[in-house]
C-alpha positions as CSV (number, residue, x, y, z in Angstrom):
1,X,78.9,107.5,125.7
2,X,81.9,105.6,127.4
3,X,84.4,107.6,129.8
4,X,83.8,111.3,127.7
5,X,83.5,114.8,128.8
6,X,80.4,114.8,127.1
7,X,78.3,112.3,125.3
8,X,77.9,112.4,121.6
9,X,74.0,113.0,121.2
10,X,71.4,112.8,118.3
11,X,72.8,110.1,116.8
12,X,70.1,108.0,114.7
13,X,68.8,104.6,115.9
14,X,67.8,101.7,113.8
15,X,65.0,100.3,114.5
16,X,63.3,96.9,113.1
17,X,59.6,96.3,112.7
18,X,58.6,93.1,111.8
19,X,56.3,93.2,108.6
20,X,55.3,89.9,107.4
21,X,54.8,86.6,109.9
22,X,55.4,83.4,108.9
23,X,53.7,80.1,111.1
24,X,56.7,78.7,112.0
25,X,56.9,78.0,115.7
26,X,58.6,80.5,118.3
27,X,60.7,79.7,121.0
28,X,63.7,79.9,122.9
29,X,67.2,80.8,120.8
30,X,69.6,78.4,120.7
31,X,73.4,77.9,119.6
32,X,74.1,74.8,117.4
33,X,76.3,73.8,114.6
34,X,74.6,74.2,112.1
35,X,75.5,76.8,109.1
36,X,73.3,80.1,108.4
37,X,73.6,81.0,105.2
38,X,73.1,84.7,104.4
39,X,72.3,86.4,100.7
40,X,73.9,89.6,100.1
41,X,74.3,92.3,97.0
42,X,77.4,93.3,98.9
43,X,80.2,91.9,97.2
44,X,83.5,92.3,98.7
45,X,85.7,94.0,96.1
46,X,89.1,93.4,98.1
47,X,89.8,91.8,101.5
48,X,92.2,94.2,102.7
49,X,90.5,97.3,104.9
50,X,93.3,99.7,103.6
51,X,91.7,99.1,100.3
52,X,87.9,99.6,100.6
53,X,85.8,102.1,101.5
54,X,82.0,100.3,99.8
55,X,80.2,97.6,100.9
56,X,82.9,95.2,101.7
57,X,82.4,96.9,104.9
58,X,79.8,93.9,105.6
59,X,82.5,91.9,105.7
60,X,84.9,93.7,107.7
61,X,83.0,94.0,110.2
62,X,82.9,90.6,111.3
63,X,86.2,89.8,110.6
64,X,88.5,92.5,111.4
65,X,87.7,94.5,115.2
66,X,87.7,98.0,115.9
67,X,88.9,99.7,119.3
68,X,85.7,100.6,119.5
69,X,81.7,99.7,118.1
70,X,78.5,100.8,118.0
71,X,76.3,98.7,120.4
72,X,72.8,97.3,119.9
73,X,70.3,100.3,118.6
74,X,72.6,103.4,119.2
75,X,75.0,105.5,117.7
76,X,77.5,105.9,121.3
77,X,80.9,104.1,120.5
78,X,81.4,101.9,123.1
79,X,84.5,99.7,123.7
80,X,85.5,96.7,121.6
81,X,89.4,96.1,121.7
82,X,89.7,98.5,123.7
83,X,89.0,98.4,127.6
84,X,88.5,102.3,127.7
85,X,88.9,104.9,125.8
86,X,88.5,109.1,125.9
87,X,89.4,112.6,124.8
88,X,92.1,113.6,127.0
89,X,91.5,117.0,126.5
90,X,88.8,119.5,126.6
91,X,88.9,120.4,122.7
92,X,88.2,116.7,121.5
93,X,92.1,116.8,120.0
94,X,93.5,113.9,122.0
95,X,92.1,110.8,122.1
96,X,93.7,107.9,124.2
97,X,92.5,104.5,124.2
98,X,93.9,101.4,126.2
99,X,93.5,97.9,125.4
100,X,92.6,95.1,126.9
101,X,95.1,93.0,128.1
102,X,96.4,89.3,126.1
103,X,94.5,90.3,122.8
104,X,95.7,88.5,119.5
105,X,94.7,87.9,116.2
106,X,93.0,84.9,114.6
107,X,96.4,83.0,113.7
108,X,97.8,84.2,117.0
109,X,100.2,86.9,117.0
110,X,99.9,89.3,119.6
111,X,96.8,92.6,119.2
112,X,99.1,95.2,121.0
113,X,99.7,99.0,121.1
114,X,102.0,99.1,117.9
115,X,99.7,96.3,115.9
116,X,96.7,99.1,116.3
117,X,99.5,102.4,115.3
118,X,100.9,100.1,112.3
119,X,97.3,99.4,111.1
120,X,96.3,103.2,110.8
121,X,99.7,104.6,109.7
122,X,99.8,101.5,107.0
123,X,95.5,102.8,105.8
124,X,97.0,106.5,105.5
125,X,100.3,105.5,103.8
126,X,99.1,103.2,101.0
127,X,96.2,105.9,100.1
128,X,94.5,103.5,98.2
129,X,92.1,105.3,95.4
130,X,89.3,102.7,96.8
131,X,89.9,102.7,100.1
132,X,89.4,104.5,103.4
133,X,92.2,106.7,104.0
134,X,90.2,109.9,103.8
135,X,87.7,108.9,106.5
136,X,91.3,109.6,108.9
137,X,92.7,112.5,107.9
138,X,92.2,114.4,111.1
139,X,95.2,112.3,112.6
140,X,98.0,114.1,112.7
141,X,100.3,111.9,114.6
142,X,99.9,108.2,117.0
143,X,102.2,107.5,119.6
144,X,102.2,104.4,122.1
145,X,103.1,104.0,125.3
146,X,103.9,100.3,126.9
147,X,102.1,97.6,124.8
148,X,98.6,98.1,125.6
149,X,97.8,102.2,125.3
150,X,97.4,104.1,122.0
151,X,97.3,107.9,121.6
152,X,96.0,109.6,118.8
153,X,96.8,113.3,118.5
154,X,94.3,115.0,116.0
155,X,95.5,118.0,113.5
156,X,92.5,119.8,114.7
157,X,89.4,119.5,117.2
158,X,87.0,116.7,115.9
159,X,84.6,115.4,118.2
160,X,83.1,112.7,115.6
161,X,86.6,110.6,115.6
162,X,85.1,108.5,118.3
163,X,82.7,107.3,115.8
164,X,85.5,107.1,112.9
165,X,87.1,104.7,115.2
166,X,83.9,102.3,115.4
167,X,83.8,101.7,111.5
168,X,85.9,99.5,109.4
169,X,88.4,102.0,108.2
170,X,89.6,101.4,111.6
171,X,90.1,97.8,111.5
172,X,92.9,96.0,113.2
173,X,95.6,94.2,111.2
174,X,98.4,92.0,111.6
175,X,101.4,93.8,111.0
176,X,103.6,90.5,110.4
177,X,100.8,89.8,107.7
178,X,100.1,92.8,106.2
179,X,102.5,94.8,104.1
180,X,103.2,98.4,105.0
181,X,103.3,100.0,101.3
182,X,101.0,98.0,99.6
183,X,97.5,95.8,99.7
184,X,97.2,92.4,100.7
185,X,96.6,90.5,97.7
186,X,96.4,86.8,99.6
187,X,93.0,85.5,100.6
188,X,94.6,84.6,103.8
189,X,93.8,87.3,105.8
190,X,94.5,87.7,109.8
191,X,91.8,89.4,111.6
192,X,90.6,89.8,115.1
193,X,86.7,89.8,114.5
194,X,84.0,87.3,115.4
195,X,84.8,85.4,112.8
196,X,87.5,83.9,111.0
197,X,87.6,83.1,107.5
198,X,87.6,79.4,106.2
199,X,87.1,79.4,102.6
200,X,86.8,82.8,100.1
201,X,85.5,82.7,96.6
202,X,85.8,85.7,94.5
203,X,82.6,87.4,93.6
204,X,80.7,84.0,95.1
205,X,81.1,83.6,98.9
206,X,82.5,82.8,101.9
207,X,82.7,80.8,104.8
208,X,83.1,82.0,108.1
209,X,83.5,80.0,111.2
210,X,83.9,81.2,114.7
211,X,87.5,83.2,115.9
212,X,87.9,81.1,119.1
213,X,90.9,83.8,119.8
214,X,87.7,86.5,119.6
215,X,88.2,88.6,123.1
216,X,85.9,91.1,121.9
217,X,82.7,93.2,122.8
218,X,80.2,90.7,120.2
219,X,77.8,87.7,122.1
220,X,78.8,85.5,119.4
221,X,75.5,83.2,119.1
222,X,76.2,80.9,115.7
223,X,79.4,79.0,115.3
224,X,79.6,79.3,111.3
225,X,77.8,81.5,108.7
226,X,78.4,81.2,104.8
227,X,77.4,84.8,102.8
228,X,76.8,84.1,99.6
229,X,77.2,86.9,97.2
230,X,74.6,87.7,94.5
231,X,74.8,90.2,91.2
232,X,71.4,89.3,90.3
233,X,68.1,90.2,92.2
234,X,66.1,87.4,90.8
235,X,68.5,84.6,91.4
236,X,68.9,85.7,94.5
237,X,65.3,85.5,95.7
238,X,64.7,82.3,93.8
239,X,67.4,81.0,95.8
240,X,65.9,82.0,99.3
241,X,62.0,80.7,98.1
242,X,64.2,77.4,97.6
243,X,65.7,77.3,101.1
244,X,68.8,77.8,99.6
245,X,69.1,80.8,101.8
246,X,68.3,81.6,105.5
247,X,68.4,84.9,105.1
248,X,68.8,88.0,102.2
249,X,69.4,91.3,102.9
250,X,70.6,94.4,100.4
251,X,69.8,93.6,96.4
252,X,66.0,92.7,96.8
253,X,64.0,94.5,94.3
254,X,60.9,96.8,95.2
255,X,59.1,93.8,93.5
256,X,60.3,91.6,95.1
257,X,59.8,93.0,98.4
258,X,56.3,94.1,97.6
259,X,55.4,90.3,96.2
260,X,56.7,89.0,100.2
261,X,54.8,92.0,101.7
262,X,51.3,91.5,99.7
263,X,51.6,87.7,98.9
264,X,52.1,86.0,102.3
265,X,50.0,83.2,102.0
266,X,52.4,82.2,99.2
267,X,55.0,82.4,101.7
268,X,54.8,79.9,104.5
269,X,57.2,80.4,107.6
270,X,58.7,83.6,106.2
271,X,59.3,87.2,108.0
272,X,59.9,90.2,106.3
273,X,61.7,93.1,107.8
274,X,61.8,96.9,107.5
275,X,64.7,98.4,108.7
276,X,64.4,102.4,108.8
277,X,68.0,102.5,107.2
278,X,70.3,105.9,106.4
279,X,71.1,105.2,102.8
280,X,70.8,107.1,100.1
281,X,71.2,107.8,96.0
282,X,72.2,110.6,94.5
283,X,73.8,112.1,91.5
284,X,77.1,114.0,91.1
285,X,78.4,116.0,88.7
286,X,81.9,116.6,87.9
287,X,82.5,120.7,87.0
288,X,85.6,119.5,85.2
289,X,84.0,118.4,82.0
290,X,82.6,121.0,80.0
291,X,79.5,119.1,80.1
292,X,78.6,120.4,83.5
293,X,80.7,122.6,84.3
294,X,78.1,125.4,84.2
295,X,75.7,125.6,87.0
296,X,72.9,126.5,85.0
297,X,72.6,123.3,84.0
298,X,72.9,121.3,87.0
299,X,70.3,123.4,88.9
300,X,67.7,123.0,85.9
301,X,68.6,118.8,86.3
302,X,67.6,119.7,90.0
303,X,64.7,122.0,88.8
304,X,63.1,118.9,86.8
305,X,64.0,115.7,88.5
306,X,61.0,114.0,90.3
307,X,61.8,112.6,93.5
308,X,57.7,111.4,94.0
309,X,57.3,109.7,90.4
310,X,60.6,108.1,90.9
311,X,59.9,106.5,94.0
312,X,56.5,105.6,93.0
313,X,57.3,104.6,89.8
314,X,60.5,102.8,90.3
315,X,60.6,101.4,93.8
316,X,56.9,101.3,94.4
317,X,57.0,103.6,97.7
318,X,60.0,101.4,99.3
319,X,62.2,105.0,99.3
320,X,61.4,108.2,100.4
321,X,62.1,111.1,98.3
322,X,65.0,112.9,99.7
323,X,65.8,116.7,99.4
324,X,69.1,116.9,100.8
325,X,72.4,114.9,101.4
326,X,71.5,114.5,105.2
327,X,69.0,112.3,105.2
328,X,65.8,112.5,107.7
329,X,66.5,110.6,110.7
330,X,69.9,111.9,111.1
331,X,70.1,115.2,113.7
332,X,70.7,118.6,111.4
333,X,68.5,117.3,108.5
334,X,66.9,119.7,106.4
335,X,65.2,119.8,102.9
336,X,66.9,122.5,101.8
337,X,66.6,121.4,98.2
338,X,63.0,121.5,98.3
339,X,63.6,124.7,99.7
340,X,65.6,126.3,97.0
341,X,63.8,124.7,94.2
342,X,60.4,123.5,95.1
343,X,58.3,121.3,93.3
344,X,59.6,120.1,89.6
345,X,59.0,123.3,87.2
346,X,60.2,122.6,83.8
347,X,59.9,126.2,83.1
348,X,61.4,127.5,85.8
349,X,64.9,125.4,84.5
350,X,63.9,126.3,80.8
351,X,64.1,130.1,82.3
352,X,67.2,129.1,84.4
353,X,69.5,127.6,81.2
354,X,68.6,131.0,79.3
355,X,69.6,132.9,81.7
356,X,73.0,131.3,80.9
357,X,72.6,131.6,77.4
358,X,71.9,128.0,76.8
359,X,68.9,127.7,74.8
360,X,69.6,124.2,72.2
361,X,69.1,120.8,74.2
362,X,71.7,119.9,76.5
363,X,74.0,116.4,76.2
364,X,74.5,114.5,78.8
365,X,75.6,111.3,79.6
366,X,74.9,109.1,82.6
367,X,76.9,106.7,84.0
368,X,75.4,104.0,86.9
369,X,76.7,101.0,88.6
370,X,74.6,97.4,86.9
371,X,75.7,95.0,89.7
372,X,76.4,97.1,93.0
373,X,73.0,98.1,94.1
374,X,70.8,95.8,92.9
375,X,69.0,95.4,89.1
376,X,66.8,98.4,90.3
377,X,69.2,100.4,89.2
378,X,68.7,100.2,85.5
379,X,65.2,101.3,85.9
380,X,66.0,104.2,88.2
381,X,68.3,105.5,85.2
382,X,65.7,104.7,82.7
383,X,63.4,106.6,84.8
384,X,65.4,109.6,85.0
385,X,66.2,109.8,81.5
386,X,62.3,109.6,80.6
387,X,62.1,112.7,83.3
388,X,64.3,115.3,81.3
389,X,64.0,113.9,77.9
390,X,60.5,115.2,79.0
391,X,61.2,118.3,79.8
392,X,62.5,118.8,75.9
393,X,65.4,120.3,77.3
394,X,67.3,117.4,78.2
395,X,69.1,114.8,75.3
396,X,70.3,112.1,77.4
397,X,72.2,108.8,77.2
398,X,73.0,106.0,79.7
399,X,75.8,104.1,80.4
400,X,75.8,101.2,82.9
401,X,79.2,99.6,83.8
402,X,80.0,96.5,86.5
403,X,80.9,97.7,89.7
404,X,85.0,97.3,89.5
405,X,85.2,98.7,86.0
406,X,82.9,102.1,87.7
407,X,84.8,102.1,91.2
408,X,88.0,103.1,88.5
409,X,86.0,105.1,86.2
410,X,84.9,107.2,89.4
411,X,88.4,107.4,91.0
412,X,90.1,108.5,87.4
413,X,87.5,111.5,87.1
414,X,86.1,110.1,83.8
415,X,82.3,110.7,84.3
416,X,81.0,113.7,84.0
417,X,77.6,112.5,85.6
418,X,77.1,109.8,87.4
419,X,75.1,107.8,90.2
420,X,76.1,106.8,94.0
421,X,74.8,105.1,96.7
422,X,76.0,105.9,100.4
423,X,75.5,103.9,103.6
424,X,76.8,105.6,106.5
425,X,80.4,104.9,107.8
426,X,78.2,106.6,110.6
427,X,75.4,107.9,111.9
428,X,75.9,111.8,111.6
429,X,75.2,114.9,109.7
430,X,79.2,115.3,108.9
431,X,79.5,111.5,107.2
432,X,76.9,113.2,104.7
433,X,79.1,115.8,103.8
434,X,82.5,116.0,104.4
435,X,83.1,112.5,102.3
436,X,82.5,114.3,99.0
437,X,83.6,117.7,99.6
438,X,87.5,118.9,99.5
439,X,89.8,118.8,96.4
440,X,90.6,115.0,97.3
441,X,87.5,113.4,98.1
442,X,85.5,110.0,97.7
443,X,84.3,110.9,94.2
444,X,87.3,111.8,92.4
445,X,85.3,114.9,91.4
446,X,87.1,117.6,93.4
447,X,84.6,119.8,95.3
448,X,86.6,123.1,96.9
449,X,84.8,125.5,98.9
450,X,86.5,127.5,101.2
451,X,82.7,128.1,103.5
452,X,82.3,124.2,103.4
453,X,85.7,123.1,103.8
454,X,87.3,126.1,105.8
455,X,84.2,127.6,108.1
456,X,81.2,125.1,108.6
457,X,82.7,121.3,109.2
458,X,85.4,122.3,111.0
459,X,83.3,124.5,113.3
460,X,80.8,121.5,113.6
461,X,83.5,119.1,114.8
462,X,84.4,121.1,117.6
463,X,80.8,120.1,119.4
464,X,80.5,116.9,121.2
465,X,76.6,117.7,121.3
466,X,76.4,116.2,118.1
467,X,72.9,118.0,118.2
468,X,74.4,122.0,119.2
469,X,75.9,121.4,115.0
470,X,72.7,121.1,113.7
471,X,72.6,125.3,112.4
472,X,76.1,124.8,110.8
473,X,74.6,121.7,108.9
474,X,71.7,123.0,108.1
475,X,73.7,126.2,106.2
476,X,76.2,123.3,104.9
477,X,73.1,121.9,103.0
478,X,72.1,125.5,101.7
479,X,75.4,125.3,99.9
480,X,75.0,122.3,98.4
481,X,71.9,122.7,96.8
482,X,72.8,125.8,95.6
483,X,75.7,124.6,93.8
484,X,73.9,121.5,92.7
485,X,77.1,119.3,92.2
486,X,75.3,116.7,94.6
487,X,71.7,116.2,93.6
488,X,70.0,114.2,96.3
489,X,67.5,111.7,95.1
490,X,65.6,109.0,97.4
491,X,66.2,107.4,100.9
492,X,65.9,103.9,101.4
493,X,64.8,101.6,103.7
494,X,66.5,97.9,104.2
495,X,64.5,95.3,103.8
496,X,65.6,91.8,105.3
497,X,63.8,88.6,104.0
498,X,64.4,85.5,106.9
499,X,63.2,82.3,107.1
500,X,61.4,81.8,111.0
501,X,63.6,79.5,112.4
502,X,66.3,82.2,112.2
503,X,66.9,84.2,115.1
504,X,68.6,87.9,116.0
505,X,67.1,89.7,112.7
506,X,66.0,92.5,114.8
507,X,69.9,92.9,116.1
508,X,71.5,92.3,112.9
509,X,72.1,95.5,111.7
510,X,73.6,98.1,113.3
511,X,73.4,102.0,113.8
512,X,75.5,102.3,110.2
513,X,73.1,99.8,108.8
514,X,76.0,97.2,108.5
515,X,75.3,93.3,108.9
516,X,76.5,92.0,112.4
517,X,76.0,88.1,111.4
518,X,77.1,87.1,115.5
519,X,73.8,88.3,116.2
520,X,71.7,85.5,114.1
521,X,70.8,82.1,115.2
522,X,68.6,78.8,114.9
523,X,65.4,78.9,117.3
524,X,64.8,75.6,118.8
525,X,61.7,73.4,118.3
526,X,59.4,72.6,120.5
C-alpha cells in the first residue's frame, strides 16, 4: 500500500488461468496500428461518471483517470494522477493526495487541484438516481491548497476510501466541460484516461484511440480499440467465430462457454479464459409493498430456493452457489445463509408462513433485467419460478424489462421483487454491504437498521487491516440472512473468449473485475 500508516490487507486477487489453447503461434508482444476490437454485454447507459454507477464502468475506466488505481493482480490503491497520496492522520479521517505536476485532460485544459475538488463536489451535488454519489458520502468537506494538492476531510473514520478513490465514481472531469448541476448530455466528453474517444454510437460502440496527453500510471500497449456492444448472446458469439471480434468478455452464455471449453477442435487458434471474478446475483425484496413486507415470506423464498439445481441446471456449473452477499474469495466471507437455513426444506418454509398465519399460496411477482446480463437471465427466472411453484406454496409471475426501462423501475421503488447483479466497485467485504443498506441506497428499496447502519460498518471502517473487520462482517451477514431482504444466489466466474494473436488477456481485468483494454495487444509473427 503506497505511503500509509498501514497497508490495506486481504484484499482479493484476480487471477487468470488459461483454459482452452488454440495453435496459433506465440511470440514476442508487439505495438502496431492495427484496431482490437472487443465484444462486451456492458453497455454504457450514459457517458457522464456523475451519472452511472453499472457497467458503464468498463468504459470509464479507460477514459476518465482516477487519483489512484488498482495495479496488476492486487487490491492496494496505488497512484495514478496522483504522485502520492496518504491518511494524514492516525484515524483514517484525512486523506491528502498531491498531483503530479503539468497534468491535463484530453482536449487540453489543465488536470489541477480544483479540476479534481469540482469533479467530486459536482458527483455529490447532481445526486443522480443512477449514479455514484452514494459510493462518497463519507466526504464531508475537500479543500485545495496551491494547484497540485487535494485534501479530503472524511465525516467519520473510513479506512476503505483509498479504494473508493481507485474506482470510477472518482473519475476526473473537466470542469470547463462539464456542468455543475446537471449531466453531460454531449457525446463529446473530456477525459484524462488512456484513451480518448473518437466516435460513440448509442447502444452500438465505440472507438477509442490513444490520449497522447495520457501522463498516467497505464503501459498503454495498443494505439486504438473499438468495443462493440452486444444485447444478444448469440450474435455476439457468432460474431467472434467470424473474426468479427478479437476478443468477448461479459454476455457469453454457460452454452456457449461450455461449447468453446468441450469443442476445441472446432475452434482453431482460440483461448478461453477463466477469470475467478467477485460477481454476484441476488434477489431483493422491497418491505414496502404489501407483497413482502412480512418476513415470513421472504425467509420461506430463502428456505426453498436452490442454489445447486440452479447453477447446475442454468449455468451448467460456470457459478458457484453463493450463501451470502460477501462472496468467497473476499476476506470476512461467510455462509451464513446456509447457516441459518440449511439445505432447501419445503416444509420447513410451509411451517415458517404458518407461523405467520399465512397458509393460501402466496403472489409474487418477479421483475429481471432481459438485456443487461446476458440472455441467461431469462432462464435463471424461469428456473426459479419452477423452484417455488414446486413447493405449492409459491404462485409466481415474471416480468422481464430492458435494462433503462428497469434502472427506473428500481430507482422509483416499483418492484416489489426483483433481480441484481453486482461487480465490485472494490474488492472488500464493505462494497458487499454498505451499497444496499441505509434508507437511501443503490436499490431504491430502503434498508434501515440501526446494528448495520449505526454499529457494524462504521466500526469496520475504522481498521486499515482490512482482514482485523472480518468478525464485524461476519455478524453483518448474520443480519442479513436473517432479515432475508437480500437473498444471495450464485457467484460467477468471467469468462473471456480471445482470438491467439491477441495479447495481455491475463492483465485485462483488474482486482474489480473491470476491463483495462491498455493491457491487450497483437503478438507478432514469426
Amino acid at each position: 500500500m503506497f505511503s500509509q500508516d498501514k497497508p490495506l490487507k486481504g484484499a482479493a486477487v484476480v487471477v487468470t488461468a488459461s483454459l482452452l489453447a488454440g495453435c496459433g503461434s506465440l511470440v514476442g508482444e508487439g505495438e502496431n496500428d492495427d484496431v482490437i476490437v472487443v465484444g462486451t454485454a456492458s453497455t454504457p447507459s450514459v457517458l457522464d461518471p456523475a451519472g452511472a454507477w453499472d457497467g458503464s464502468w468498463e468504459l470509464f475506466r479507460n477514459v476518465y483517470q482516477t487519483l489512484v488505481h488498482f495495479p496488476n493482480s492486487s487490491g492496494n490503491p496505488e497512484p495514478d494522477a496522483a504522485q502520492r497520496c496518504s491518511f494524514t492522520d492516525t484515524v483514517s479521517s484525512v486523506y491528502r493526495c498531491v498531483l503530479k505536476k503539468d497534468l491535463t485532460f484530453s482536449n487540453g485544459n489543465p488536470l489541477d487541484a480544483d479540476a479534481v475538488k469540482y469533479s467530486f463536489e459536482r458527483t455529490l451535488a447532481i445526486k443522480a438516481d443512477t449514479g455514484p454519489a452514494q459510493l462518497l458520502q463519507s466526504i464531508d468537506r475537500i479543500e485545495t491548497s496551491g494547484e497540485r494538492t487535494v485534501i479530503f476531510h472524511l465525516k467519520r473514520p473510513d479506512a476503505t476510501f483509498p479504494l473508493v478513490l481507485a474506482t470510477p465514481a472518482a473519475s476526473l472531469v473537466d470542469p470547463a466541460v462539464y456542468p455543475a448541476d446537471r449531466l453531460l448530455t454531449s457525446k463529446e466528453i473530456s477525459g484524462s484516461g488512456p484513451y480518448r474517444i473518437k466516435e460513440y454510437k448509442d447502444g452500438e460502440k465505440v472507438d477509442l484511440i490513444r490520449n497522447e496527453k495520457y501522463n498516467g500510471a497505464a503501459d498503454v500497449k495498443n494505439d486504438a480499440v473499438t468495443v462493440r456492444y452486444f444485447g444478444d448472446s448469440e450474435k455476439m458469439a457468432d460474431a467472434f467465430k467470424d473474426g468479427d471480434l478479437d476478443l468477448t468478455y461479459r454476455g457469453l452464455t454457460p452454452e456457449q462457454i461450455t461449447d468453446f471449453d468441450k469443442n476445441r477442435t472446432d475452434y482453431p487458434g482460440v483461448k478461453l479464459n477463466e477469470v475467478y471474478g467477485t460477481e454476484i446475483r441476488y434477489l431483493v425484496f422491497n418491505p414496502e409493498h404489501e407483497e413482502v413486507a412480512d418476513p415470513a415470506i421472504r425467509r420461506a423464498v430463502a428456505q426453498i430456493i436452490d442454489r445447486k439445481a440452479l447453477v447446475r441446471n442454468v449455468y451448467q456449473r460456470t457459478a458457484a452457489p453463493l450463501y451470502s452477499m460477501v462472496p468467497g474469495g473476499i476476506t470476512g466471507h461467510v455462509s451464513a445463509f446456509y447457516e441459518e437455513y440449511g439445505d432447501p426444506d419445503v416444509k420447513k418454509a410451509k411451517a415458517t408462513l404458518a407461523e405467520a398465519g399465512i397458509t393460501d399460496k402466496v403472489r409474487l411477482t418477479l421483475w429481471y433485467t432481459t438485456d443487461r446480463y446476458g440472455t441467461t437471465t431469462a432462464e435463471e427466472f424461469a428456473e426459479i419460478k419452477r423452484q417455488l411453484e414446486a413447493s405449492g406454496l409459491f404462485e409466481v409471475t415474471l416480468e422481464g424489462r430492458e435494462w433503462r426501462e428497469f434502472q427506473k423501475g428500481i430507482a422509483s421503488g416499483k418492484y416489489p421483487v426483483f433481480g441484481r447483479g453486482w461487480f465490485p466497485d472494490f474488492p472488500d467485504a464493505d462494497n458487499y454491504i454498505s451499497p444496499f443498506v441505509g434508507k437511501e441506497n443503490a436499490l431504491g428499496a430502503p434498508y434501515e437498521d440501526s446494528a448495520l447502519t449505526g454499529t457494524l460498518l462504521p466500526r469496520s471502517r475504522k481498521e486499515s487491516d482490512r482482514g482485523a473487520a472480518g468478525e464485524t462482517f461476519a455478524k453483518a451477514q448474520e443480519i442479513l440472512a436473517e432479515d432475508a431482504r437480500l437473498l444471495p444466489l450464485w457467484q460467477g466466474k468471467l469468462y473471456i473468449a480471445a482470438h491467439d494473436d491477441i495479447a495481455g488477456v491475463e492483465w485485462c481485468i483488474d482486482s474489480s473485475t473491470i476491463m483495462r483494454l491498455w493491457e491487450l495487444s497483437r503478438k507478432e509473427s514469426w
